[in-house]
Each structure stands twice: as C-alpha cells, then as structure tokens.
C-alpha positions in Angstrom: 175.8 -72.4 -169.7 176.8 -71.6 -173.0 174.7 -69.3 -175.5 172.4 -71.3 -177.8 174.5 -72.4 -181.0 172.1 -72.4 -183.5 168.0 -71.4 -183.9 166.1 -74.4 -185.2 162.8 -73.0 -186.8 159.8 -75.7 -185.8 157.0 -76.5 -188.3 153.9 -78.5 -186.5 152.6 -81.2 -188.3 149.7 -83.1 -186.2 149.8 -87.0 -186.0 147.0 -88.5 -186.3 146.6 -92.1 -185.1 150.5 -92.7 -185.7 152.8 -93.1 -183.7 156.3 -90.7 -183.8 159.4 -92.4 -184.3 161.2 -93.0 -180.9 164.6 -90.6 -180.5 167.7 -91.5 -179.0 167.2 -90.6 -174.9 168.7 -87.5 -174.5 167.8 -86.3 -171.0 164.8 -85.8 -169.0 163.2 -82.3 -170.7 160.3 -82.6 -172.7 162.5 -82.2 -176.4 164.3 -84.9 -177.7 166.7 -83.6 -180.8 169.2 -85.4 -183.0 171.3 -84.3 -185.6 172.1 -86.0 -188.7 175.2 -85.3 -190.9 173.8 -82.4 -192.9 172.9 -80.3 -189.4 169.3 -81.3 -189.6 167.5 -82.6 -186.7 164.1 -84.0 -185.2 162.4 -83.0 -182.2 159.6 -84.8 -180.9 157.5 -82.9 -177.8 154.0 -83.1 -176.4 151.6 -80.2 -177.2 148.3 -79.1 -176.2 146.6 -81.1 -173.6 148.5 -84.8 -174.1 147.9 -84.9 -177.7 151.4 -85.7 -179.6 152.4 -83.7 -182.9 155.0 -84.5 -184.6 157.3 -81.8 -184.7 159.9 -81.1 -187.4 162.8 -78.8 -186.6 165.9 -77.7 -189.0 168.7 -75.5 -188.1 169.7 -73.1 -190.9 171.7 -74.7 -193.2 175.4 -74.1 -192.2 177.3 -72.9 -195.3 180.4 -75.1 -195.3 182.0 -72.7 -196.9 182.8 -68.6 -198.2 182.5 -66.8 -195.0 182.6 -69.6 -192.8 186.3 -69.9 -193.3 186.5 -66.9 -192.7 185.4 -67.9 -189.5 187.7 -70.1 -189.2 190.4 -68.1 -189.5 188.7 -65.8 -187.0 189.0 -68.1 -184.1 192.0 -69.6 -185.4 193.6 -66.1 -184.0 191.4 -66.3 -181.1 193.1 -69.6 -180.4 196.6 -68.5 -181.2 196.4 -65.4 -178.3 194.1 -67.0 -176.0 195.4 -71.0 -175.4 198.3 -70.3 -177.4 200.1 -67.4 -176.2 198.9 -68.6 -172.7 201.6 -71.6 -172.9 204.5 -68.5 -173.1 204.0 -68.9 -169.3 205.8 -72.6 -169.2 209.4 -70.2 -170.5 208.6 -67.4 -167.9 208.1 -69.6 -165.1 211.3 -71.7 -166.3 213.1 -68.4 -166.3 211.3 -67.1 -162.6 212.2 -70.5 -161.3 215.8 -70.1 -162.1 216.0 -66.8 -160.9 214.0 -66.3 -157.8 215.6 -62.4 -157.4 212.7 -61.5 -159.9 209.5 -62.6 -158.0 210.0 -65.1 -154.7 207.9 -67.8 -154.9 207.7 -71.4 -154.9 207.2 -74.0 -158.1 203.6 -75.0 -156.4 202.8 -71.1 -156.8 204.0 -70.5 -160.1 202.0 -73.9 -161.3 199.0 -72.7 -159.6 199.3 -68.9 -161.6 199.9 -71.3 -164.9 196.8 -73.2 -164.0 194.5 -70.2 -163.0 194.7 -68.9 -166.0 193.1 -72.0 -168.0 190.4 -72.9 -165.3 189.3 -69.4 -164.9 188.6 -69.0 -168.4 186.1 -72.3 -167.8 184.9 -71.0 -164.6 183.6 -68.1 -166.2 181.9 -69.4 -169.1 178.5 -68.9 -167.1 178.9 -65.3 -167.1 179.8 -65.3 -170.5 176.5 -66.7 -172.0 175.1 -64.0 -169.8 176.9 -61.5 -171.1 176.6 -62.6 -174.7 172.5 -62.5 -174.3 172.7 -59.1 -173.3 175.4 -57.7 -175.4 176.1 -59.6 -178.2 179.2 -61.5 -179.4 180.9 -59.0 -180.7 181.2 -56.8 -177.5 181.4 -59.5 -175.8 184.5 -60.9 -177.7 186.0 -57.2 -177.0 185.6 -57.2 -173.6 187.7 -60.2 -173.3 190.1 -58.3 -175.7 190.3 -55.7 -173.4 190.8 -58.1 -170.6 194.2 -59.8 -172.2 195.9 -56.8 -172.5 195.2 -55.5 -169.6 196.4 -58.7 -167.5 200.0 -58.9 -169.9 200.5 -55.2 -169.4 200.2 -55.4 -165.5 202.0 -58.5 -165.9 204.8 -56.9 -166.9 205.2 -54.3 -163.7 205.0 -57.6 -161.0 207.3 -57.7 -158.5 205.3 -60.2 -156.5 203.6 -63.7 -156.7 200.2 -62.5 -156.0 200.3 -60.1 -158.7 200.6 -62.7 -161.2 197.9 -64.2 -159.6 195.5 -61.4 -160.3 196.7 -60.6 -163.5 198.2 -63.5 -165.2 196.3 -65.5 -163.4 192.5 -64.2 -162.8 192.4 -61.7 -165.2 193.7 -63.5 -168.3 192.1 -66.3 -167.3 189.0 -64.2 -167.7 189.5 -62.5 -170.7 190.3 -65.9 -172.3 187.2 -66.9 -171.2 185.2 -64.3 -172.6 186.9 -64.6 -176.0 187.4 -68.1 -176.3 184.3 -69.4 -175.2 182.3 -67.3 -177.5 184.4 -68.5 -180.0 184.1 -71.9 -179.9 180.4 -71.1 -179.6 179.9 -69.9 -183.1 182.4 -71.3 -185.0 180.1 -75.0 -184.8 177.0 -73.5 -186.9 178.5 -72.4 -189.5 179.6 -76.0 -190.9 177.6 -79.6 -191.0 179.6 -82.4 -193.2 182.7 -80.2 -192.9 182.5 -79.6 -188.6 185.8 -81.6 -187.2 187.4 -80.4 -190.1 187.2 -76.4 -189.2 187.1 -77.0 -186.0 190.5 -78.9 -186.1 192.1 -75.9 -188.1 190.8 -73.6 -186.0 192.4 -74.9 -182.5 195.5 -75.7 -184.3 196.3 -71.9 -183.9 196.4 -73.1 -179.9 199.6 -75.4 -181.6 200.8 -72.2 -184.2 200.6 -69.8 -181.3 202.2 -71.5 -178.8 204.8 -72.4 -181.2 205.5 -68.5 -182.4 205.4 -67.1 -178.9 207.0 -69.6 -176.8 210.1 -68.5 -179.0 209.3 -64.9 -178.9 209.1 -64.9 -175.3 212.6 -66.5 -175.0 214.3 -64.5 -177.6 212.9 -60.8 -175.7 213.4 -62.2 -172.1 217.1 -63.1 -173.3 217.2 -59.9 -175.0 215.5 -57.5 -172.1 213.6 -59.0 -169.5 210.7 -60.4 -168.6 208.8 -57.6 -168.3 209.3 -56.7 -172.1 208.2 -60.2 -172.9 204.7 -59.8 -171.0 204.4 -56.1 -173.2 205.2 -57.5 -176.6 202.4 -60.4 -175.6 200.2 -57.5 -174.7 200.5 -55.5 -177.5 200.3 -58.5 -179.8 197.1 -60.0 -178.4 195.5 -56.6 -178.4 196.1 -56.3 -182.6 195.1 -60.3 -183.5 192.4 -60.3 -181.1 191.0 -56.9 -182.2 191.1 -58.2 -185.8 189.3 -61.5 -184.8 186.6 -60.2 -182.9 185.4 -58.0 -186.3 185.9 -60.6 -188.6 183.6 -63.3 -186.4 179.8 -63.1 -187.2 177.0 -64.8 -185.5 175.3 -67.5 -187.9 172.3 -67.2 -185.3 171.0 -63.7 -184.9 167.6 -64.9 -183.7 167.2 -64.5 -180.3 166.7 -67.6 -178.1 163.8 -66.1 -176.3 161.7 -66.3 -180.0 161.9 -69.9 -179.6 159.1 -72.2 -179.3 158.2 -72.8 -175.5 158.8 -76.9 -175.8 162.1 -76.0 -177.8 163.3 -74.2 -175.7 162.5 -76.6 -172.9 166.0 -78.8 -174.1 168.4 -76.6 -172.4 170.6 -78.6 -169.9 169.2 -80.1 -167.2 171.8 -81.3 -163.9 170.4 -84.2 -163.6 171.7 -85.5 -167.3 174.9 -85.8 -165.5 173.0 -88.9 -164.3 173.4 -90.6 -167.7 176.2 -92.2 -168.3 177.1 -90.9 -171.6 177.5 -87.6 -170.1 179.7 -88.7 -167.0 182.1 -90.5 -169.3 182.8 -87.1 -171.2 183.5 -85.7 -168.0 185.8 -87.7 -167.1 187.7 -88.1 -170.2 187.7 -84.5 -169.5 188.8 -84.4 -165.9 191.5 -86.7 -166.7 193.1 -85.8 -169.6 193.1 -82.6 -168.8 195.5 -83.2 -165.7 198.1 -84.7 -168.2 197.8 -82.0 -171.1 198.5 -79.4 -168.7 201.2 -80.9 -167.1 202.4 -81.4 -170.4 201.9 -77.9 -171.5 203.3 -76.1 -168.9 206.2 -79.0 -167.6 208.6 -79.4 -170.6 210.9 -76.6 -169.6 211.3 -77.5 -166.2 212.1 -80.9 -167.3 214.7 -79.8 -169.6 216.2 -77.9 -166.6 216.2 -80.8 -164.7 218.0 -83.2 -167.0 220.8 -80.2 -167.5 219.5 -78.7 -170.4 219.5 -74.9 -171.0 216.7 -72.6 -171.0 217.0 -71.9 -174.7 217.1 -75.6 -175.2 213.7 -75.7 -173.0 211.7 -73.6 -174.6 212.7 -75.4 -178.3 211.1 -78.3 -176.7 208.3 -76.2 -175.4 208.0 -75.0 -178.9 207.9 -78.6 -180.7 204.7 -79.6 -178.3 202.9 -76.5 -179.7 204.3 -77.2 -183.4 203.1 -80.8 -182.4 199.5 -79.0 -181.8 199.1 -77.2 -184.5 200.2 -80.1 -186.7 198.4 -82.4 -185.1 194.9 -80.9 -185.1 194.3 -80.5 -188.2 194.7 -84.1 -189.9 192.8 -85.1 -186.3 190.0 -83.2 -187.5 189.5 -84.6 -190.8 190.3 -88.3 -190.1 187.3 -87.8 -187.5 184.8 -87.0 -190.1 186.2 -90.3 -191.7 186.7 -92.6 -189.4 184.6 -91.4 -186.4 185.0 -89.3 -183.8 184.9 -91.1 -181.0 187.1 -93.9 -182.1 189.1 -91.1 -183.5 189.8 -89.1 -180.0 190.2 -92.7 -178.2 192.5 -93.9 -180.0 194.8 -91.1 -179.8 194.1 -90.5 -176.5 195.3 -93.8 -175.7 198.8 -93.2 -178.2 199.2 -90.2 -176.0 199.1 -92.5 -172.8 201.6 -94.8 -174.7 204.3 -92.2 -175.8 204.1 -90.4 -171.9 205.4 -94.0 -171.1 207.9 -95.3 -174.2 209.3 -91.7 -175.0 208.9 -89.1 -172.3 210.3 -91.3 -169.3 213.2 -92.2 -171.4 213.8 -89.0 -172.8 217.3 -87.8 -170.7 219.1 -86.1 -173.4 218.4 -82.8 -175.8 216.9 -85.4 -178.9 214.9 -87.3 -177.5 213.0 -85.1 -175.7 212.4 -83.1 -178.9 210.8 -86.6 -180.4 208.5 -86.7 -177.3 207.7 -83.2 -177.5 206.4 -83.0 -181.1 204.9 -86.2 -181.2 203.1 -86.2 -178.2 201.6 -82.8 -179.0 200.4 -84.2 -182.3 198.2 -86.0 -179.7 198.0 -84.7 -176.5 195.0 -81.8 -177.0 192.8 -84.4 -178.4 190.4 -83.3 -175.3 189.7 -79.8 -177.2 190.0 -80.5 -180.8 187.0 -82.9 -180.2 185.3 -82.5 -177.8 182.9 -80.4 -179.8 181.7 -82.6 -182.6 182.0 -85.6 -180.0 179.3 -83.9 -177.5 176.9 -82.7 -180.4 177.4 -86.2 -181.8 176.3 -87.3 -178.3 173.5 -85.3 -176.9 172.6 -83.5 -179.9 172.8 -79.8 -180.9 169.8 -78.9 -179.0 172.0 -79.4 -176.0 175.0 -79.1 -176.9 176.1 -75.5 -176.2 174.8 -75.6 -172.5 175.7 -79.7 -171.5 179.6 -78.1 -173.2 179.2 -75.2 -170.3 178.7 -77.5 -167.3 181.4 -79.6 -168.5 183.6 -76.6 -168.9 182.4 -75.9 -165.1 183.8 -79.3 -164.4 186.9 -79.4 -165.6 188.0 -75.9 -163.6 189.5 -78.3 -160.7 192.0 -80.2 -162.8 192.6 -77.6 -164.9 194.3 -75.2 -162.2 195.6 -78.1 -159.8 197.4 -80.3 -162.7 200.6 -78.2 -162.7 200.4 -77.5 -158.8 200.2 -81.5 -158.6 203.2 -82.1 -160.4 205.1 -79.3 -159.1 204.5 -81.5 -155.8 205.2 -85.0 -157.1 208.4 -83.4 -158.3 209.5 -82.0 -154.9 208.4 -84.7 -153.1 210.6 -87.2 -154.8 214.0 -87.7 -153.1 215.8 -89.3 -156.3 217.5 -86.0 -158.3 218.0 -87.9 -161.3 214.6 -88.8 -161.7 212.8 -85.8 -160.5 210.2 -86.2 -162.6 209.4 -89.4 -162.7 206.6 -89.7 -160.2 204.5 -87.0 -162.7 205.4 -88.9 -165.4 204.1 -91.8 -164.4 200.5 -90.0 -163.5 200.7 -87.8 -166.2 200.6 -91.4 -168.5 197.8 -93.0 -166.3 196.0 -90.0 -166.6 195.5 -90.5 -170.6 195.0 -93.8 -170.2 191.8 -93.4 -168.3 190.8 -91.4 -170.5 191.0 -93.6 -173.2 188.7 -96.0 -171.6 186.0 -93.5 -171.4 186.6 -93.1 -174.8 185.6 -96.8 -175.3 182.9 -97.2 -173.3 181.9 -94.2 -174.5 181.8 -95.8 -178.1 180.1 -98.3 -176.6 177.3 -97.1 -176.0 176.8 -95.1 -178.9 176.6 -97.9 -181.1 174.1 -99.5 -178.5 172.1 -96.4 -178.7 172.3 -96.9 -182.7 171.2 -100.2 -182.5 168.7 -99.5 -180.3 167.3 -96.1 -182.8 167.0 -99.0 -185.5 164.9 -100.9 -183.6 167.3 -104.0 -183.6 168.1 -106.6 -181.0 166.3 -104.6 -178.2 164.8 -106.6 -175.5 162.7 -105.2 -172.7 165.3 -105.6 -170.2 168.0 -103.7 -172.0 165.7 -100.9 -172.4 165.5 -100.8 -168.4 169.1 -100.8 -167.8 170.5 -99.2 -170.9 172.3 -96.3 -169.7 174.4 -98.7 -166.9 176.0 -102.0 -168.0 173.4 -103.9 -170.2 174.8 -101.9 -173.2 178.7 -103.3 -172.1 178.9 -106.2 -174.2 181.9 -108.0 -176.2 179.8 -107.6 -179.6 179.7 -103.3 -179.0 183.0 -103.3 -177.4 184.6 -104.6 -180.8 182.3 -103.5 -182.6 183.7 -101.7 -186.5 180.9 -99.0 -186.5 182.1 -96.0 -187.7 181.5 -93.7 -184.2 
C-alpha cells in the first residue's frame, strides 16, 4: 500500500550444481529478501524455465548522514504539525465540552471527530502510494499541505458537530495522511546502522509538537476563542509543512516499474496475514493503539473530572507530549543496542504497568503530571518502532506495502478508542471514579500488547536459529509459523532481537 522504499539493483549470477542458501520465509511470492545491518539484502527467485540463479540484490547504500539529517529534520516538522498539532484537539474538546453554547454535541461525538482524524490519515494511505506513483513526493507532500490548512481554517468558522467532522475530522485526517505517510516512507532509506535512531528523532516532533501547541491552543482560546486557536494552527502548519515538504528528497528516484519482474513479484500479498509474525504486529497495533489514543486525547477531561482547571489540563496534556518527544529519542537508540523488539516490548509492557500504579491513583494536580510525562516517555512505542521492527521482520522488500495494510488495520481502533472511553466514562454510575472503567482497559490494552511483543520475539529468534541451520527438525519446519517455535528455551532466550 505504501510506495516502494528503496530500488534494490539485481546482478544474476547462475548456480551451477549448488544449491542457494535457504532465506528466512517471508511470504508466499516468488522473492525472498532479508536485510542485514548495513541495508544490504539477498533475494533468492526462480528464473527461466525452473532453473535457479542465484540472485544478489543491494539497495543503495543509505548515507547515514549530511543530508539525511536533513531529512530528519524534514519529517521531524512533518511530525510536529501532523500527529503533533493534531493532539491540540484533546484542549478544544475539553473547552467544547465545558461549554456546549459553542457547538452541541455529545463526548461520544467529539471523541469520534478526535479519532477521525488519526484513522483517516491510515485509511487513506492506499491513495497516497497512488498518488505518489503518479506525482511524486514532493506534490504529493503539498497536497496534504494544502489539505491541513484548509481543514484548521474551516475549523475555525464551525458552528456545528458535523462540521468538525468534515473538516477536523475527514479532511485533516486526510491531509495528514498524505503528508505523513510519505514521510515516514522516505525517511527509512536514507539510514542502515543509524535507522531507529533517526527515526526516533524524527517522531519525537509528534512529543515537541504536541507539547508547543497544546499550550498555544490554551493560551489563544483563553485569550480569544476557539476559532482563533484553529487559525493560528492553520497558519502555522501551512509555514512548517511548506518548509518540510522542500527540504525532503527521495533517496529512490528510480521508478518501481524498472524493476526486475521476479523483484518486483515481493510486493505484499493478503494472504501473509496468514503468518503469524505478521498477525502479532497487528495486534500489537490494534491494541496499543486503543490505549495511546485514549491517552492522547483523555488527559484533560480527566483533569476536569477530578476538579482540576482547564489550564491545569492542558499542562498535563502538555507533559504526555513533552513525555513523547523525550521519550523517543533515547527509545530509538537503545533499540539499535539492545534490540528492537525486546526494546518496544518491554516498554510497552512499563506503559501497561504505569496506566495501573500511577494513572488510577492519580486524584490530585501532581501526580497526574508524574503519570503524564512518564507514561508519554512510553506510551507511542507503537510508532516510533514499528518501522525498524516490520523491516526487521519481513524484510525491506516488503516492508513499505505489509506497513500499508497494517496502517489499513489499525483505522478501527484508531477512530473508536476515544468514542470507547467517552462511553465507559458515561456509563459508569460512581462520579468519583468516572474514569476508572477506561482506565482499567486502557491498561489491559498495553498489556496485550506486550505479549505480542514476546511472542513476537519469539519467533524471531526461532526464525534465526532456524537461518543457521541449528536445532531444526523436520517437524518444526512443518509447524513453524504456529506453536512449535513457543518454547521456554526462545521465550527466555538473551538474543539481542
């Protein structure tokens, strides 16, 4: 679903009377690719009529540095006005919620605008590798430019709930897709040994934005209204956005179409989401996104309900996104080091632990602030990794298109996790502990997710042993991808993963 993230030039080199190395299973398409730490890979397809070649492939070797911090810094903006000034909308709907004169709606409605305008920018992503084929990144990151600005500024004349449903809603949630996904699209290629690493600075400006407009937003609706607040967002995006999308190059310019035919042949296929390795990084998905969006967009409301002020709301609101940008970073790097995998499970799991020992707790001004910056340290593990994790998985050659359909999947909890909450709250008869109920499932919610994380590790080290050639037996080849690989000796194992 997602354009191709980097051209890997193929050099044919015929076998003869050897036999090629056997790849890590990868899906069901004719090209088998895995990528080593320096970005190189190996492909292995069948040629001619049933003779084998050997085939060597080799993306361009990413830079790890100059311009691709540049880069970096590109969709670091992109970030900041895309996810990050997106979370502005947990102090507007604290501020429509307290004063229903504004718009009239109800706190399932104004969690369902919050959430449209996350899953449509993963809904979308289809289009958006369509759109890139035909017209480039560059347009294609001004379109979405063009998109923002024009949902804030209509924003900003709503009198009703449906209009923020079309524009902050659907339209921002498409111009975030346009820009974003393209983005995080070609941002990857650029860097090898150095990937988590970027990548984790570059969605910390989710954290940085967050933090800068959450505040802005507060200080110009106390000052005006919130009308102003959606213009000065407008008019902000428009400049940072503008700036991004001429900064950010392309590291593949080749088109995909000049691709060898069995190359090209790796592109996703549905029924990978038979392997298990790919259904456990949809569900780590799936459910950690219902409790990061609760937490993104549910802080203020809280504060309201434990008799805290507005202003005092959107500090906390502010500390999760400090938390973010914080966070990200140092996640980043320590991934590289100590393995992705283990890296996003175990905070993932933390995440799970804090929603229980600090957010539940949390009834006065302090110790909410604790929660909210330490939790946000952790909580958008899903998105700062989920990138090197996948291509660490199923390899480059499928990355950018297996990261599309899981995009696809994640659209339900994405715009129903605040709309959930919003009910668990109003369902629950107890006004002292409104909140409790989406608490509780906001907790469970990273908890599963941690345990896909594990079995997930899992089976990547089984997959390594079973690369090397070691302690493979015929019957574990069978039933590798179901519970032969779920074993005391790879759940404890201390591979680095």
């Amino acid at each position: 679903m997602f354009p191709e993230m980097a051209s890997l030039e193929v050099t044919r080199n015929a076998v003869h009377g050897s036999r090629p190395p056997s790849p890590v299973p990868l899906g069901d398409s004719d090209v088998d690719v895995d990528v080593d730490a320096e970005g190189r890979a190996t492909a292995q397809s069948q040629w001619g009529d049933g003779a084998m070649a050997n085939v060597a492939t080799a993306e361009p070797v990413p830079p790890n540095g100059g311009y691709a911090w540049v880069c970096t810094f590109a969709v670091f903006l992109i970030n900041a006005h895309t996810w990050g000034m997106s979370k502005s909308w947990a102090v507007i709907m604290a501020q429509l919620s307290a004063h229903p004169e504004i718009i009239k709606a109800s706190h399932f409605e104004f969690g369902l605008v919050g959430g449209l305008s996350i899953s449509q920018a993963l809904f979308i992503s289809p289009v958006v590798t369509v759109v890139r084929k035909r017209i480039g990144a560059r347009w294609t990151l001004l379109l979405g430019t063009l998109l923002i600005f024009t949902s804030l500024l209509t924003a900003s004349f709503s009198s009703q709930i449906w209009h923020l449903v079309l524009s902050q809603g659907f339209c921002f949630g498409w111009g975030m897709g346009f820009t974003y996904v393209t983005a995080s699209a070609l941002l990857p290629p650029w860097f090898s040994s150095r990937r988590s690493l970027a990548v984790g600075l570059a969605t910390a400006g989710s954290g940085i934005g967050g933090l800068i407009y959450s505040i802005v937003t507060d200080r110009v609706i106390a000052a005006w209204d919130v009308g102003w607040a959606y213009r000065v967002l407008a008019f902000a995006a428009l400049f940072a956005n503008l700036v991004a999308s001429f900064l950010l190059r392309d590291l593949n310019t080749k088109p995909v179409s000049t691709a060898p035919r069995g190359l090209r042949s790796s592109s996703f296929n549905p029924g990978d989401f038979g392997r298990v390795e790919v259904l456990l990084i949809v569900v780590w998905g799936f459910a950690t996104e219902l409790g990061y969006i609760i937490l993104l967009y549910s802080l203020p409301i809280y504060a309201a309900s434990i008799g805290l002020s507005p202003a005092q709301g959107s500090i906390a609101n502010a500390l999760l996104n400090l938390g973010l940008a914080v966070g990200r970073p140092p996640l980043g790097y320590f991934s590289d080091t100590l393995g992705r995998i283990s890296m996003a499970g175990a905070t993932t799991f933390l995440c799970a632990v804090f929603c229980f020992a600090l957010w539940i707790p949390a009834q006065t001004f302090v110790p909410l602030l604790v929660f909210a910056l330490i939790s946000g340290m952790l909580c958008g593990t899903f998105w700062c990794t989920v990138t090197p994790v996948l291509a660490e998985v199923v390899g480059i050659g499928k990355f950018a298109n297996t990261f599309g359909v899981i995009c696809i999947g994640l659209v339900l909890p994405t715009t129903f996790a605040e709309p959930i909450a919003m009910r668990l709250v109003a369902g629950n008869t107890d006004s002292n502990r409104a909140f409790i109920h989406a608490q509780v499932f906001a907790g469970f919610m990273f908890f599963i997710g941690s345990v896909c994380l594990w079995l997930l590790r899992c089976w990547k080290i089984f997959t390594d042993v079973e690369k090397r050639g070691e302690s493979m037996t015929t019957l574990e080849r069978q039933h590798r991808y179901w519970v032969s690989w779920i074993t005391p000796q790879m759940l404890f194992s201390r591979q680095r993963v």
